[in-house]
C-alpha positions, 0 to 999 in steps of 0.5 A: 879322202880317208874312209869311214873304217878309219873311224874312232872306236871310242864310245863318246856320243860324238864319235858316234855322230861322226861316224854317222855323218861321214857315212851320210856325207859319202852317200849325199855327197861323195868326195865333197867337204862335209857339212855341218851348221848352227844357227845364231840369231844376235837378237839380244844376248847370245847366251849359253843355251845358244851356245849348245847350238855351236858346240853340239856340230862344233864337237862333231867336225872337230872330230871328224877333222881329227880323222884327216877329212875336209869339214865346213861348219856354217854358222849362220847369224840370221841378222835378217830376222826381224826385231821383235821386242826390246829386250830388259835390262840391256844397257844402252837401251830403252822403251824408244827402241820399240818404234824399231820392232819390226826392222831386220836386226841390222837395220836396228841401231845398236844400243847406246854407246856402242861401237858397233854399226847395228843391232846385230853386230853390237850382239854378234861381238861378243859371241864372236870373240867367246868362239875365238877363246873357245877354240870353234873354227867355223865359216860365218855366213850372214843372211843379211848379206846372203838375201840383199846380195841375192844370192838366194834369187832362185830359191825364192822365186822357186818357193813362189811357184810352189807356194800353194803346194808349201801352203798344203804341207803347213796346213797339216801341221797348223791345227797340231797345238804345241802343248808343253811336254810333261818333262817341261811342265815339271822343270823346276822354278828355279833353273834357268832355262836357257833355250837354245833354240829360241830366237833363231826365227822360230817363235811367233813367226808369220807363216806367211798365210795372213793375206787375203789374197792368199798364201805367200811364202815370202816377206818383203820388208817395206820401202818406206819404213823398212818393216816387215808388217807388210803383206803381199797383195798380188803375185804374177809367177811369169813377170815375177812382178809382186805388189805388197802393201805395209799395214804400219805406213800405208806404203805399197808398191809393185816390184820385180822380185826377180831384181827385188832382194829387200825381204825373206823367206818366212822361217818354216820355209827359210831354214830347209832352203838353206839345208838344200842350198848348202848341202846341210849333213848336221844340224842339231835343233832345240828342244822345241823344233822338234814337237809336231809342227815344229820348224825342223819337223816341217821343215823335214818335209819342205826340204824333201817335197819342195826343194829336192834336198834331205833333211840333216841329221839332228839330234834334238838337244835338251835345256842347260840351266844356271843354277838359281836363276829365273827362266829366260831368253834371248830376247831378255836382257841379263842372261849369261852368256859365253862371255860371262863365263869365260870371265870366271872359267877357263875354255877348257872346262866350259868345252868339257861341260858341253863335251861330257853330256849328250845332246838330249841331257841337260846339264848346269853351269855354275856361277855360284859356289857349285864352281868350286866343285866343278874344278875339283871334279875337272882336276881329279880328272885330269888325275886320272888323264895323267896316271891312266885310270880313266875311263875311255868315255871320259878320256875321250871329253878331256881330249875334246876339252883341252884340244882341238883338230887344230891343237892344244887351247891355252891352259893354266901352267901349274892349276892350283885347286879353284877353291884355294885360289878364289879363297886367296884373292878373297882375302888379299883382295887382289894384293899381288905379293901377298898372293904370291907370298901365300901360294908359295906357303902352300907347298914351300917345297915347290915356291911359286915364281910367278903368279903367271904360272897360275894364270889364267885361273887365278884370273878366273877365280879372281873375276868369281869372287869380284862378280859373283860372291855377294859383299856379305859372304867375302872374307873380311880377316878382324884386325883385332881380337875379339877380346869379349869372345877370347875372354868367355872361353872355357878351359877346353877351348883355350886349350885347343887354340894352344895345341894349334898356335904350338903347331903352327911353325912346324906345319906351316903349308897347305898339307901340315895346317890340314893335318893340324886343323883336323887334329887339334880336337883329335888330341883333345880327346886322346887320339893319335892326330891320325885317327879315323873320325868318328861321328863323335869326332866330327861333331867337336871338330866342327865346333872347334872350326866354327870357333876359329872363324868366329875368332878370324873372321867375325863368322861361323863360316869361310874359305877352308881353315888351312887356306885361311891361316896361310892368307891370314899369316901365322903372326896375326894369327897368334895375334887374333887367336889371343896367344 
């Protein structure tokens, strides 16, 4: 097994956290696979605050994979959680559901319509499929099955018997208010919020301390009507026998929990047992299980006092926000999640967003025209990649990105600028030789063959501008002149559309029609076409673009210049131009 000397020398956070956990791992458990784990509760959407939780230990192991060590990252889909509420704007769903507020998430139906057996499968598909696209490679471990197989007997009839010293250890912690911290006090209105951690068990969870004949660490779900409003009445540690009652249908019934595998451990206890019983090395947590009485603080101490185990590494991660949205949750309907973006980005550069930041900085991911940037600042890094100017750091999160211990993930061929092909397909609306026809003009020294030399981005910008470009901001090209606006033109500006329709023919590409657009008001006040811009310059070339949109596309505003009149092809551009 390689040795912790053969470590990287790069200085990405993940490197680091590698470095700690191979060390970690060959002092808890020397020639053994390292572990690493994420917990995902399909409650709801699984969105892409919740996928912070995979890709943060995902990153981790798949660099310690790359160095030649053996590495285990459980996912836990804790689809024996209960069903809280009904989430909002989930299709196929209504106000009936709540009669199942209370059942574990697999005995849930799933929503209408769906093909899945449950709750939890419906929502756990989508995630599963996302993780594939992403390149995660993780051993799946579902508590449903874990606690109705009974494989955590012992566990639980362990936690049973130390239930007063368990009591003892949440009793410190359950007078510590969780006061929101100024940082999230001051989180703008307008960031989406995405809490990662949220849903996975730890939000409004019964500790177990609610009966009156005392503490119990352990919830039954109900024989009759299979809910969790239950509460135990009488425990006997040397026959194991339990009496529980339900509060919902009056059902009670005594049973041997030793033979008994119809419940769970409450969340605070449930989590450090499976730190301890699957040897837990990494495991991150959200921003609120790491306040005082939080799940992992507790849990730090559960793990360690009741069942002989040490508590993971876990760094604490912060919010990833989607501009210009509402705060949400899991349990609500209408977040995005994995899906949703890889629908309009390619893998490599959503792993490159959560690659790129540490774990306790918050980032944005863009479904607005913020997109755009983002690809340009992933294409010039890609530059730099290439030619060998970047930096080690960011060298390092484009490794990660683009590949994984297991090798490359598919990527687009030739990566034309997002920008320009959004702003295609917005104009052609879709019209596959008139795309092909436009890219080709856009370097007719390199014509293109195909449109799958483009795929999948020209995909992904195509799914933007048909999702989440509004009807009233697409490109809609005039058919005819607009004659009232040709005819109120002053000499100057009837001049100006004369120098640029005589040098369309000879700069007809991407680059030429760049350099003509910029140049026309140049010319227009005796400058040479490649002159520096002054502010001067800057304000008549504005006015000058903000008169050929109007002329083109009935607005002041649109895809770049050059792009446009490529799409819009120069016979009806001297058409609308009034030549």
């Amino acid at each position: 097994m390689p040795t912790v000397a053969q470590s990287s020398t790069e200085t990405d956070w993940v490197s680091r956290f590698a470095d700690d956990v191979i060390a970690e791992s060959e002092r808890r458990a020397p020639g053994k696979p390292v572990v690493v784990a994420s917990g995902l509760s399909p409650s709801g959407p699984i969105h892409l605050g919740n996928l912070r939780e995979v890709m943060t230990p995902h990153l981790v192991a798949d660099e310690i994979r790359r160095r030649g060590f053996e590495v285990r990252h459980l996912i836990s889909w804790d689809d024996y959680d209960r069903y809280r509420k009904v989430p909002e704007s989930v299709p196929g769903v209504d106000k009936t559901w709540a009669e199942h507020i209370g059942k574990p998430l697999t005995s849930v139906p799933a929503p209408e319509g769906s093909p899945y057996a449950n709750w939890a499968e419906h929502f756990k598909a989508a995630m599963v499929e996302s993780l594939a696209e992403l390149g995660v490679e993780y051993d799946p471990i579902s508590q449903t099955e874990q606690y109705m197989s009974g494989v955590y007997r012992e566990q639980i009839l362990h936690a049973m018997k130390h239930r007063g010293a368990i009591d003892g250890i949440l009793d410190q912690y359950r007078t510590k208010a969780k006061a929101p911290s100024k940082k999230q006090q001051q989180k703008p209105a307008d960031e989406a919020e995405l809490e990662a951690a949220e849903g996975s068990g730890a939000a409004s969870e019964d500790d177990g301390s609610g009966g009156s004949a005392g503490y119990f660490p352990y919830k039954p779900y109900c024989g009759n009507c299979e809910k969790d409003l239950t509460t135990v009445t009488e425990y006997i540690d040397a026959t194991t026998e339990l009496t529980y009652s339900c509060t919902e249908c009056g059902f009670s019934e005594t049973v041997r929990l030793s033979e008994f595998n119809r419940g769970k451990l409450v969340w605070k206890v449930d989590w450090p047992m499976r730190w301890a019983y699957e040897g837990v090395i990494f495991e991150p947590s959200g921003v609120d299980h790491s306040s005082p009485g939080s799940s992992f603080v507790v849990g730090g101490q559960i793990v360690r006092e009741i069942f002989d185990g040490v508590q993971p590494i876990g760094p604490m991660y912060a919010f990833v926000g989607i501009s210009g949205m509402a705060k949400m949750s899991s349990s609500r309907g209408g977040v995005p999640t994995p899906a949703d973006a890889l629908k309009i980005m390619e893998a490599p550069l959503l792993r490159w967003l959560y690659a790129r930041r540490k774990p306790n900085q918050s980032f944005k991911i863009a479904f607005d025209q913020e997109i755009q940037r983002l690809y340009d600042e992933w294409d010039k890094l890609e530059s730099k990649v290439e030619d060998g100017s970047v930096l080690p750091a960011d060298a390092a999160a484009y490794s990660r990105a683009v590949r994984t211990a297991a090798g490359e993930l598919p990527r687009t061929p030739r990566p034309l600028p997002y920008r320009t092909l959004a702003s295609v397909v917005d104009i052609t609306a879709g019209h596959d030789e008139q795309t092909v026809r436009i890219l080709s003009e856009l370097d007719p020294t390199k014509p293109l063959a195909s449109l799958d030399e483009v795929r999948p981005r020209l995909d992904r910008a195509e799914s933007w501008i048909t999702t989440q470009v509004p009807a009233d901001a697409r490109t809609i090209v005039r058919s005819e002149p607009d004659t009232e606006l040709l005819g109120s033109l002053d000499e100057e500006a009837r001049t100006s559309l004369r120098l640029l329709l005589e040098g369309l023919d000879s700069h007809w590409s991407l680059d030429g029609l760049t350099t003509l657009v910029y140049g026309v008001p140049k010319v227009m006040a005796g400058l040479e076409p490649d002159a520096k811009p002054t502010p001067e310059l800057k304000v008549a070339q504005r006015s000058f673009f903000a008169l050929l949109y109007r002329l083109l596309v009935s607005r002041e505003t649109g895809p770049r210049l050059p792009t446009l009149l490529l799409a819009v092809g120069a016979d009806r551009v001297r058409k609308l131009l009034g030549a």
